[in-house]
Residue frames as a rotation matrix with the C-alpha (Angstrom) as fourth column:
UNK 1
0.003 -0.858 -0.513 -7.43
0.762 -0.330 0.557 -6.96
-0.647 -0.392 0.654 15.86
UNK 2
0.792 0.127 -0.597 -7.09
-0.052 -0.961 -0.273 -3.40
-0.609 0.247 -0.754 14.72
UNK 3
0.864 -0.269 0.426 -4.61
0.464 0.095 -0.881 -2.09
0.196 0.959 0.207 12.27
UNK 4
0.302 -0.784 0.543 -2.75
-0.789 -0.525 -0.319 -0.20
0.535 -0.332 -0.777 14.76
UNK 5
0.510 -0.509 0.694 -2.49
-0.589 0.381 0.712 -3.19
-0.627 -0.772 -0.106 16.83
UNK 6
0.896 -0.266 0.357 -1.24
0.337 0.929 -0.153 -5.45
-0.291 0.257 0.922 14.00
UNK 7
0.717 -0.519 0.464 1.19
-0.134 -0.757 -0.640 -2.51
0.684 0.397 -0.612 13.07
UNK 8
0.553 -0.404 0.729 2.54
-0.817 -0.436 0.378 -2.60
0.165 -0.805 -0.570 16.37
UNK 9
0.728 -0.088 0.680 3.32
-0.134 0.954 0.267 -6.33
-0.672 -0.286 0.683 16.58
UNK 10
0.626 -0.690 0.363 4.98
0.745 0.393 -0.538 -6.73
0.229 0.607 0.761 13.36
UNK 11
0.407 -0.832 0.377 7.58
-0.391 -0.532 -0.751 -3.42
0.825 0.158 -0.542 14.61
UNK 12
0.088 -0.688 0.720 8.20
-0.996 -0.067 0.059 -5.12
0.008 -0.722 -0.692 17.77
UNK 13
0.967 -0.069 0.245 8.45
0.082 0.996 -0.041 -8.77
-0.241 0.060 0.969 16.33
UNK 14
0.633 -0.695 0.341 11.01
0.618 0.187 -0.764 -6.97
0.467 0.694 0.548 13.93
UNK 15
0.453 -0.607 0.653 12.68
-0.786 -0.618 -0.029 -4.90
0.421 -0.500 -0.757 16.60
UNK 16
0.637 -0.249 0.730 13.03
-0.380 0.723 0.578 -8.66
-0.671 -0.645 0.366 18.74
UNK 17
0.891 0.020 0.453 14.31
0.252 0.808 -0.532 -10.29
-0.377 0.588 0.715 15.58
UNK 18
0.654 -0.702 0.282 16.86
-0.224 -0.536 -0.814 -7.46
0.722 0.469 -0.508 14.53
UNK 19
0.724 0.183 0.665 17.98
-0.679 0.020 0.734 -8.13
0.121 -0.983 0.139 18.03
UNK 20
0.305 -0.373 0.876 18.59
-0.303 0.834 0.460 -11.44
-0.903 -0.406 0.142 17.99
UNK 21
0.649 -0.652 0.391 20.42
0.753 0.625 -0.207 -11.82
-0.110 0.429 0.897 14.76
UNK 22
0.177 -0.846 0.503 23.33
-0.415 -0.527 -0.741 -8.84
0.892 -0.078 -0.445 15.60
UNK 23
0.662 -0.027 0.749 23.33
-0.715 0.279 0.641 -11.17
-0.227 -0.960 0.166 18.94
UNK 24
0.826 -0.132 0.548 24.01
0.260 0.952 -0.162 -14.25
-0.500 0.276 0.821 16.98
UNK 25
0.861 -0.441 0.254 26.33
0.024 -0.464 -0.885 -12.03
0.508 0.768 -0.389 14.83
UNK 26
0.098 -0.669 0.737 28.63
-0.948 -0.288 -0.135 -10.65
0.302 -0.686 -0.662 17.73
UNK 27
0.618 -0.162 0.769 29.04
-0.651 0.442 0.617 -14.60
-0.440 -0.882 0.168 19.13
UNK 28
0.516 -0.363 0.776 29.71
0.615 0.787 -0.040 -16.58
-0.597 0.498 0.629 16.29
UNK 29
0.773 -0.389 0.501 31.88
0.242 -0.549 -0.800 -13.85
0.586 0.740 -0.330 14.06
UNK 30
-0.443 -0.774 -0.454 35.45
0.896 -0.406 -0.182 -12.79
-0.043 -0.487 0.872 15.15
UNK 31
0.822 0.362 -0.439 35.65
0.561 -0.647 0.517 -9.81
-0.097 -0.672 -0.735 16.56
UNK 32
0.433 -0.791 0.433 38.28
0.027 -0.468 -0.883 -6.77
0.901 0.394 -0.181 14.58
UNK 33
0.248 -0.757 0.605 40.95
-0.491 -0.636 -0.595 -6.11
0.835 -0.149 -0.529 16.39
UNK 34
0.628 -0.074 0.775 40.95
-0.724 0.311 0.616 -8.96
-0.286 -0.948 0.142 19.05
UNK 35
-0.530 -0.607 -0.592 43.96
-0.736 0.676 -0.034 -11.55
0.421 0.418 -0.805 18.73
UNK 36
0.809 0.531 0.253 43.21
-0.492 0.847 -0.203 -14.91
-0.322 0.040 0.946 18.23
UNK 37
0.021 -0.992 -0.124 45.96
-0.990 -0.038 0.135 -17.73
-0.139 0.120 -0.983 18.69
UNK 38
-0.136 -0.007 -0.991 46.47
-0.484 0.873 0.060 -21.40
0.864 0.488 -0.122 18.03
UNK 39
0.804 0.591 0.058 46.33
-0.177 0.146 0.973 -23.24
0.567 -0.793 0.222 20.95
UNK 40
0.292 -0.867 -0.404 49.83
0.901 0.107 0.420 -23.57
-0.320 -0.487 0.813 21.61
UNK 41
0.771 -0.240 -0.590 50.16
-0.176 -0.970 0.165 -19.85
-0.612 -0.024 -0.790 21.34
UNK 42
-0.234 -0.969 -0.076 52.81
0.609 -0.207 0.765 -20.55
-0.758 0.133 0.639 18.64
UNK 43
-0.791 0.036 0.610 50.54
0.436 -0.665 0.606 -18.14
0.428 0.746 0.511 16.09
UNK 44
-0.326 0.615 -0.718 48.49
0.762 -0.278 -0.585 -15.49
-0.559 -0.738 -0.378 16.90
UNK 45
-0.659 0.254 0.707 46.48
0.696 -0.151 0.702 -13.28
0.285 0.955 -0.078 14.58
UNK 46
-0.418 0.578 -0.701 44.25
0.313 -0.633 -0.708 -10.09
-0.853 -0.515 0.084 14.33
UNK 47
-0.158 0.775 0.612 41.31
0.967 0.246 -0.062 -9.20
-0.199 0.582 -0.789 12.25
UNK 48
-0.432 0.121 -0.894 40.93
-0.124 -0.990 -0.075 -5.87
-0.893 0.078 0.442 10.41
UNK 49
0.087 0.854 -0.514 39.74
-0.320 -0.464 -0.826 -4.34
-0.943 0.236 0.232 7.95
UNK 50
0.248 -0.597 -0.763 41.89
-0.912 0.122 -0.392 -5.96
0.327 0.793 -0.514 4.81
UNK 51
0.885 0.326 -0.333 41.58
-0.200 0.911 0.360 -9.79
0.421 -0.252 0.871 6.85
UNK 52
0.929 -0.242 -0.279 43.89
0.365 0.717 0.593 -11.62
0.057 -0.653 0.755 8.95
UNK 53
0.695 -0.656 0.293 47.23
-0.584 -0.753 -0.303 -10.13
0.419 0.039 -0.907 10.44
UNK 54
0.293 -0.645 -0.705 50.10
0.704 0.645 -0.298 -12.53
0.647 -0.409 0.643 11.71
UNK 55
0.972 0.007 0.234 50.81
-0.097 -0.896 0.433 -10.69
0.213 -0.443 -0.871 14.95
UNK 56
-0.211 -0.928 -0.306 54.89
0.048 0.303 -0.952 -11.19
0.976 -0.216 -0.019 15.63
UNK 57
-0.850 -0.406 -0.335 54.76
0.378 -0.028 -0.925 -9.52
0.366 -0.913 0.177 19.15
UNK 58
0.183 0.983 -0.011 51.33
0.574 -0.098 0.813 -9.45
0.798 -0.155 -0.582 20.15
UNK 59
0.811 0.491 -0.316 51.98
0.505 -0.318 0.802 -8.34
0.294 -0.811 -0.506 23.62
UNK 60
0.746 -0.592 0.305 54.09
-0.447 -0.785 -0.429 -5.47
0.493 0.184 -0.850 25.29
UNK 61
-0.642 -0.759 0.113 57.68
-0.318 0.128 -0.940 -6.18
0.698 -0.639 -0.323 27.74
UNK 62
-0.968 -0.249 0.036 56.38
-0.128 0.364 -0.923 -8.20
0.217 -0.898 -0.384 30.65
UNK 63
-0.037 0.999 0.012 52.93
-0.939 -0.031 -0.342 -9.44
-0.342 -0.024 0.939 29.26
UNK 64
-0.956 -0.172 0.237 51.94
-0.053 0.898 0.436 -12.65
-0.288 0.404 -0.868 28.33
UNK 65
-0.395 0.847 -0.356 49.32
-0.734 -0.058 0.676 -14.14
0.552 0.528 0.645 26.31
UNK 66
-0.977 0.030 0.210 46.24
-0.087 0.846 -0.526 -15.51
-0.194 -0.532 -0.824 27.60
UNK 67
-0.553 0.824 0.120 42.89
0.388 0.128 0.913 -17.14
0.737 0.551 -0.391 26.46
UNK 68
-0.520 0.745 0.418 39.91
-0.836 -0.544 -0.071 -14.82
0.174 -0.386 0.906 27.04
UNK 69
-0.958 0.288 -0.013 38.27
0.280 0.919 -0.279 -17.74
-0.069 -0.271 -0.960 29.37
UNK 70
-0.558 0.764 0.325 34.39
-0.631 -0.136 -0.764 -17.45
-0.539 -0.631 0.558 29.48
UNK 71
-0.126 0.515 0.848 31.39
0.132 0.856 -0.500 -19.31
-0.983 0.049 -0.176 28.00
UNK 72
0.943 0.291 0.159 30.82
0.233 -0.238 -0.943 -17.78
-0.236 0.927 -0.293 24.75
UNK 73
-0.176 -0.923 -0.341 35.14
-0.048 -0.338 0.940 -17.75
-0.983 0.182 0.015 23.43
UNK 74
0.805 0.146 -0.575 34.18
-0.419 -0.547 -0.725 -17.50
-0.420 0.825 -0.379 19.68
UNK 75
-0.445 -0.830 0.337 36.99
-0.090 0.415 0.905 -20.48
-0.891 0.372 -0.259 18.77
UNK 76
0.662 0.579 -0.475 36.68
-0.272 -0.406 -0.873 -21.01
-0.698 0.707 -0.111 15.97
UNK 77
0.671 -0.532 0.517 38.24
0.558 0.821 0.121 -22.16
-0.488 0.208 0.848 12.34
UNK 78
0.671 -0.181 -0.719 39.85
-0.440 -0.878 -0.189 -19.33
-0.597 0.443 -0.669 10.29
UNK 79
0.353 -0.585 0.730 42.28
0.928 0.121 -0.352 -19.65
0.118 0.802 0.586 6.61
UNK 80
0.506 -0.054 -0.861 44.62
0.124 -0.983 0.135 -16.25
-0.853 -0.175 -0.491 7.41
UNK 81
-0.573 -0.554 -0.604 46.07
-0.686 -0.078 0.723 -16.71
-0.448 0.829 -0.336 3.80
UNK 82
0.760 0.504 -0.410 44.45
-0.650 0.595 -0.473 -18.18
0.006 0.626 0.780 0.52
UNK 83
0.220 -0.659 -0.719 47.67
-0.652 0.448 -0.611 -19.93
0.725 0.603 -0.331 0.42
UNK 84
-0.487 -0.872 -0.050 47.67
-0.666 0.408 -0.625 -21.37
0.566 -0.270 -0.779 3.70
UNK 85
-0.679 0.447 -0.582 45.35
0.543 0.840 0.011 -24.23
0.494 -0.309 -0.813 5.83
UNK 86
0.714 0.680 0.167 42.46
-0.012 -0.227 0.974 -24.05
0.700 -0.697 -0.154 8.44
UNK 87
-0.654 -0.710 -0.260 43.94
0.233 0.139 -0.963 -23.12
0.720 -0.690 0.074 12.00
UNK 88
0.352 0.877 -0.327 42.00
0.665 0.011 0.747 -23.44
0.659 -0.480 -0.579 15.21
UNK 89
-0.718 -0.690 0.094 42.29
0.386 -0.507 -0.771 -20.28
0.579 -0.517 0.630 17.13
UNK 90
0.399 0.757 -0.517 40.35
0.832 -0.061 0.552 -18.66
0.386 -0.650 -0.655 20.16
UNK 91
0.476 -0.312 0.822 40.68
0.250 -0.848 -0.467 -15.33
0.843 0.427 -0.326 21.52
UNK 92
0.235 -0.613 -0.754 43.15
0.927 0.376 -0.017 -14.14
0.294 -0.695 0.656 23.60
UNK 93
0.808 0.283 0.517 44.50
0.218 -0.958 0.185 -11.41
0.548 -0.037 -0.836 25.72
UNK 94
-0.134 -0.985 -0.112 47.70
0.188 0.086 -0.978 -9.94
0.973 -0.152 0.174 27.03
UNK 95
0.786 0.482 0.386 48.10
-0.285 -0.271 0.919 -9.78
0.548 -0.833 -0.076 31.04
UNK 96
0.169 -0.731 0.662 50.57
-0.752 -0.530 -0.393 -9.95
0.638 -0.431 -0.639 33.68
């Protein structure tokens, strides 16, 4: 094997590899600015830049929350205060 071909492999092993761990990133990491709620919607939270937001009124006049259904929901455990517990939340969306 040549030097250009071994060149070539190792940029498109590391092109496959960069790939697949900002893949793995984006599934298993929240996601800024999406709410995420308990499961009895009685909390409901958003990620930013400065960590976890208690949302009061998440949605607008005549929306309602609901879980973003699909295979890959990104529950998940989360601490939105040093001072307060683990809470299982999963992301949601507002909708008619």
């Amino acid at each position: 094997m040549s030097r250009e071909d071994r060149l070539g492999w190792i940029v498109f092993g590391g092109s496959v590899a960069l790939v697949l761990v900002f893949g793995a990133g984006a599934l298993m990491f929240p996601v800024s600015g999406t709410i995420y709620c308990t499961e009895d919607f009685g909390s409901c939270f958003t990620l930013d830049r400065f960590g976890w937001r208690l949302q009061e009124k998440p949605c607008a006049a005549g929306e309602s929350l609901r879980f973003i259904t699909s295979s890959l929901r990104r529950c998940g455990l989360i601490r939105p205060s040093p001072s307060s517990g683990l809470q299982r939340v999963c992301p949601a969306a507002c909708g008619r």
